[in-house]
Residue frames relative to the residue before (quaternion, step in Angstrom):
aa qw qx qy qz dx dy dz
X 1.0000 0.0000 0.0000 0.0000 0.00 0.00 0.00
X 0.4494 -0.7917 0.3639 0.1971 3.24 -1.07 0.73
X 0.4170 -0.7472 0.3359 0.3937 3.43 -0.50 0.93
X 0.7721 -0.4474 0.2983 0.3388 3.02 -1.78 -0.12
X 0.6136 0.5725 -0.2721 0.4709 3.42 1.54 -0.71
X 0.5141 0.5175 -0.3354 0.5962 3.49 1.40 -1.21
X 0.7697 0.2964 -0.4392 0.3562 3.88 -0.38 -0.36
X 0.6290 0.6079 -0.2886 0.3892 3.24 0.94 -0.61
X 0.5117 0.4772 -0.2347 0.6748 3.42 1.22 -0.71
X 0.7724 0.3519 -0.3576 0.3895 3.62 -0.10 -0.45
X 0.6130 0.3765 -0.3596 0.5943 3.81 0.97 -0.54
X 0.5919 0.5469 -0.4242 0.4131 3.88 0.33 0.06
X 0.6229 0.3614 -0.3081 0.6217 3.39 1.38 -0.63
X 0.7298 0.2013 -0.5806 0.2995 3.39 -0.13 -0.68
X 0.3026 0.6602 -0.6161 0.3049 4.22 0.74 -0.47
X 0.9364 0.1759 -0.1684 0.2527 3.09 -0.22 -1.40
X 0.4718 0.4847 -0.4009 0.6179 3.53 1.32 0.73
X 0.5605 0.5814 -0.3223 0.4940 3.55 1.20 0.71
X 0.6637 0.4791 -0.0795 0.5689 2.65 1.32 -1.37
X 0.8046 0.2485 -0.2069 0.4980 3.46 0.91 -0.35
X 0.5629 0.4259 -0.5645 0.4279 3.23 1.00 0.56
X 0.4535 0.7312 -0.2794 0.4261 3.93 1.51 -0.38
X 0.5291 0.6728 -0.1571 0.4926 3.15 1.80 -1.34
X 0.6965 0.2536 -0.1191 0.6606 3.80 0.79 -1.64
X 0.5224 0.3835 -0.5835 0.4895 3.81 0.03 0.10
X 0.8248 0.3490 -0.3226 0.3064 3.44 -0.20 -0.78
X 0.4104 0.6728 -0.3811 0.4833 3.36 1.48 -0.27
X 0.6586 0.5146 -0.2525 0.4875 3.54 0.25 -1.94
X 0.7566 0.4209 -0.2614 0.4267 3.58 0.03 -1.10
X 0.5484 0.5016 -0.3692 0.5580 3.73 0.58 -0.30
X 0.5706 0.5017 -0.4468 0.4723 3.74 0.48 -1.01
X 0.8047 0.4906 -0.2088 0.2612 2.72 -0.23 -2.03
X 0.7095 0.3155 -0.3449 0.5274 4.02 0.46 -1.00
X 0.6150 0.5904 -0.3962 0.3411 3.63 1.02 0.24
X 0.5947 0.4996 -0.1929 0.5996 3.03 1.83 -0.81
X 0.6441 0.2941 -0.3822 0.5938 3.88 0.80 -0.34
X 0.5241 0.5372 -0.4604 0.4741 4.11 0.28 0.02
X 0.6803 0.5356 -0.2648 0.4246 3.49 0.68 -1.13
X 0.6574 0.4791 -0.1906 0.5495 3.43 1.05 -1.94
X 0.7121 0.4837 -0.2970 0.4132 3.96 0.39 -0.63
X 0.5395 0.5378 -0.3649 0.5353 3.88 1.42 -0.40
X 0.6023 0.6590 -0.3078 0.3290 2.95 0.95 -1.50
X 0.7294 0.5795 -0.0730 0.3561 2.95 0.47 -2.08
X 0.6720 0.5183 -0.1051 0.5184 3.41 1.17 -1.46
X 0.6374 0.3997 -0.2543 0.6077 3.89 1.06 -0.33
X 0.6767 0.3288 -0.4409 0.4895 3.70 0.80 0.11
X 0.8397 0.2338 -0.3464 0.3469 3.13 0.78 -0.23
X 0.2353 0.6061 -0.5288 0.5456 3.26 1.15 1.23
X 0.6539 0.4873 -0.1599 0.5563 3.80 0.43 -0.82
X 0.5743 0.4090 -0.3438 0.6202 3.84 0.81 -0.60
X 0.7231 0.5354 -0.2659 0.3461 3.26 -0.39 -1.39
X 0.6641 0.5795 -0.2145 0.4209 3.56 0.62 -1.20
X 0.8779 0.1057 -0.1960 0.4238 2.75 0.77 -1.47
X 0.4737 0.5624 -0.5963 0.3220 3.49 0.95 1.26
X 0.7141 0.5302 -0.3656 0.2742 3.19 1.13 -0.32
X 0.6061 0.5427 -0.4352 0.3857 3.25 1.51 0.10
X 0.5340 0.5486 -0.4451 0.4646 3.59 1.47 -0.17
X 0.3882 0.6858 -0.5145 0.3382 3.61 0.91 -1.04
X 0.2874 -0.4897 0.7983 0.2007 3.56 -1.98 0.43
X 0.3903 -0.6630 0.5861 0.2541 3.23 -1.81 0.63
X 0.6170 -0.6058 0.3762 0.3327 3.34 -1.16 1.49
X 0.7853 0.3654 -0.3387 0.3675 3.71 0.68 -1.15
């Protein structure tokens, strides 16, 4: 059976291999809504830029 020190020592590691996998999850996720924020501006400014310039070719309806 395992002592009391040996269990203790063993939840301290896995804590901190918790804590640091928690560490890169939260990392990854920051990228990522940074990387879809980025791609969505992106996206949103070409078609801002389309649009314009159809509406300045565009004939008026009345």
């Amino acid at each position: 059976m395992a002592t009391k020190k040996a269990i203790i020592n063993n939840v301290t590691e896995r804590k901190a291999k918790v804590k640091d996998n928690v560490k890169k999850i939260h990392d990854r996720l920051i990228k990522t809504s940074e990387d879809v924020f980025t791609g969505k501006i992106t996206a949103g400014e070409k078609w801002q830029g389309f649009v314009a310039k159809t509406i300045k070719k565009s004939e008026s309806i009345a």
